[in-house]
C-alpha positions in Angstrom: 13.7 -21.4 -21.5 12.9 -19.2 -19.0 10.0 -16.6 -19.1 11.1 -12.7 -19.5 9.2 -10.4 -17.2 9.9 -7.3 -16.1 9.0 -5.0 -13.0 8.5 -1.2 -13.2 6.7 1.6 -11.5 3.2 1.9 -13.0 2.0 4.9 -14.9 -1.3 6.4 -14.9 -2.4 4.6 -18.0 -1.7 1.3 -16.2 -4.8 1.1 -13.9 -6.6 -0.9 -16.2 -3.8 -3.3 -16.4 -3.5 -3.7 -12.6 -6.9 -3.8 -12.5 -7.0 -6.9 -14.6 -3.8 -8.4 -12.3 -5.8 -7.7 -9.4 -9.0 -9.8 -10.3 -7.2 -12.4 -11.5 -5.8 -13.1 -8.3 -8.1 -12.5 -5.4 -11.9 -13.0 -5.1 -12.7 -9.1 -4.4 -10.2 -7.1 -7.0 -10.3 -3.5 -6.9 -11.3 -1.9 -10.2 -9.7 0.4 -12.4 -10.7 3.8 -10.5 -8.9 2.1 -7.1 -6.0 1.2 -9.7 -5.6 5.3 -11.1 -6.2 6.8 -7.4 -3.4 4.5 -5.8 -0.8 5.4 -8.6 -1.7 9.2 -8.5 -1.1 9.4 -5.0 2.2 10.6 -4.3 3.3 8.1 -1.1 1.8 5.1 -2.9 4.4 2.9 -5.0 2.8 1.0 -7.5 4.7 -1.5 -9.3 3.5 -4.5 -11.9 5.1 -6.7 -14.3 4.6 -8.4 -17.5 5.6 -11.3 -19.6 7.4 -12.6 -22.5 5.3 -10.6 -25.2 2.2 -12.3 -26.7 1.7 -10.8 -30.4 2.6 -6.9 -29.6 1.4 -6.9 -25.7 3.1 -7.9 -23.2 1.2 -10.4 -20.8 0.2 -8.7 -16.9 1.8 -11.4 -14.7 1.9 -9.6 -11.3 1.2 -6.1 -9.1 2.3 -4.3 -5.8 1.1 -1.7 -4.3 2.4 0.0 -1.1 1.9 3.5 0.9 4.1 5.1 2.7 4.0 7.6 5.9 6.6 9.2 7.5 9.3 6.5 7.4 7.0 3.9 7.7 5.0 1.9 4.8 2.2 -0.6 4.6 2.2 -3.4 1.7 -1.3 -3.1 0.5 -1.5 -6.1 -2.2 0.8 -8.3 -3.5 -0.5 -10.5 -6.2 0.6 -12.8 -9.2 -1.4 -14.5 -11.6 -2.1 -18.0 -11.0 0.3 -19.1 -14.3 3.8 -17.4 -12.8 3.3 -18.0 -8.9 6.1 -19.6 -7.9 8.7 -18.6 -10.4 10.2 -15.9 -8.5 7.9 -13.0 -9.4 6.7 -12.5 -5.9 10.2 -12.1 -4.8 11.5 -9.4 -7.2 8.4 -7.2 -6.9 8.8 -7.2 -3.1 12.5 -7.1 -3.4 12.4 -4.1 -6.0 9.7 -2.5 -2.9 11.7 -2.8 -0.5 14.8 -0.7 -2.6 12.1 2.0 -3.6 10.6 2.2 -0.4 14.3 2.5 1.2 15.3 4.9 -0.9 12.1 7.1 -0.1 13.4 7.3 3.4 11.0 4.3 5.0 12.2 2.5 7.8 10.0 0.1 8.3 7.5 -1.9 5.9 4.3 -3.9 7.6 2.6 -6.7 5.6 -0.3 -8.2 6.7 -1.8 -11.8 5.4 -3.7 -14.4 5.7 -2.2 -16.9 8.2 -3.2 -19.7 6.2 -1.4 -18.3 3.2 1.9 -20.7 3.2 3.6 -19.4 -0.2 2.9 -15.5 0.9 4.9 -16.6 4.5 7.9 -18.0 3.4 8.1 -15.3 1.2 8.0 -12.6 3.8 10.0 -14.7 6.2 12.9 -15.1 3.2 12.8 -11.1 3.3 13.6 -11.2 7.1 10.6 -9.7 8.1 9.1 -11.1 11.6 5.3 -11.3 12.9 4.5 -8.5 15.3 0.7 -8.9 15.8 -2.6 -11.1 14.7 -5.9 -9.7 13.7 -8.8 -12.7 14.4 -11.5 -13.1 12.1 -9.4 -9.9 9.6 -10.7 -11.5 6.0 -14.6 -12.4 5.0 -13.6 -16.0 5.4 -13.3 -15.5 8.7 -9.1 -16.5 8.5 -6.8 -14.5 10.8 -4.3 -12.3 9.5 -0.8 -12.3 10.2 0.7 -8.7 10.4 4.7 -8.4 9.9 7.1 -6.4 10.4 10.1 -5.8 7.8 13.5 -3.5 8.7 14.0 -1.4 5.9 17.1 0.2 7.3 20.5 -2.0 7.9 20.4 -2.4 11.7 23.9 -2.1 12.2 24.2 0.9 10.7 25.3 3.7 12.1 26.0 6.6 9.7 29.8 6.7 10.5 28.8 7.6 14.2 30.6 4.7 16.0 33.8 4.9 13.8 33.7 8.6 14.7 33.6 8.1 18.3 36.1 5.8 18.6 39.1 8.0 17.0 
């Protein structure tokens, strides 16, 4: 039976929960302060999910946050917990991203990760999005970072400009 989860903008009463998401998957989590001043700003998109209810709460299972300037964003974090990676979470929080971020009136989204990170790749390659740069030595383990580049905008797109032209 498949697991229910669900993915929604967070809400200032949520920083605890991401919070939680966050050190649960990666060795330096931000706390709960981080969590409340990234979803008050007003060019950050904050999403998480949850699970199939346990008792009367529903399980955290996964976070994104992103910030956006101009028509351009930066994926800040991406995490799942270690019980739902690979189960498509990953996927619909960066797919329902992409949509928000789109519909802000963002062009482009950069992602930057490890380069040893194999799961977070294909996932951003699925997505379409390219490599555009390296940063040596970018994380405390000394691994390299990857930084991507994903069109937000459809590329062939044209507003109705070429269709006008050619009456």
């Amino acid at each position: 039976m498949p697991v229910t989860r669900t993915v929604h903008r967070a809400m200032p009463g949520d920083a605890t929960l991401m919070a939680a998401i966050h050190a649960n998957c990666f060795a330096r989590p931000w706390d709960e302060t981080a969590m409340a001043a990234f979803v008050a700003a007003p060019d950050v998109l904050c999403l998480n999910s949850r699970g199939a209810a346990t008792h009367v709460v529903a399980a955290p299972t996964g976070l994104l946050i992103a910030r956006r300037a101009a028509d351009e964003a930066e994926l800040l974090t991406l995490g799942v917990v270690p019980d739902c990676r690979r189960s498509g979470l990953g996927r619909a929080l960066l797919a329902r991203a992409v949509a928000d971020l789109t519909s802000s009136g963002a062009k482009q989204l950069f992602l930057e990760v490890d380069e040893g990170n194999d799961a977070a790749l294909a996932l951003y390659r699925s997505f379409e999005a390219g490599p555009v740069g390296r940063r040596p030595g970018y994380y405390e383990t000394g691994a390299n970072a990857v930084i991507f580049s994903l069109a937000l905008s459809d590329p062939h797109s044209d507003d109705g400009q070429i269709a006008d032209e050619a009456t």
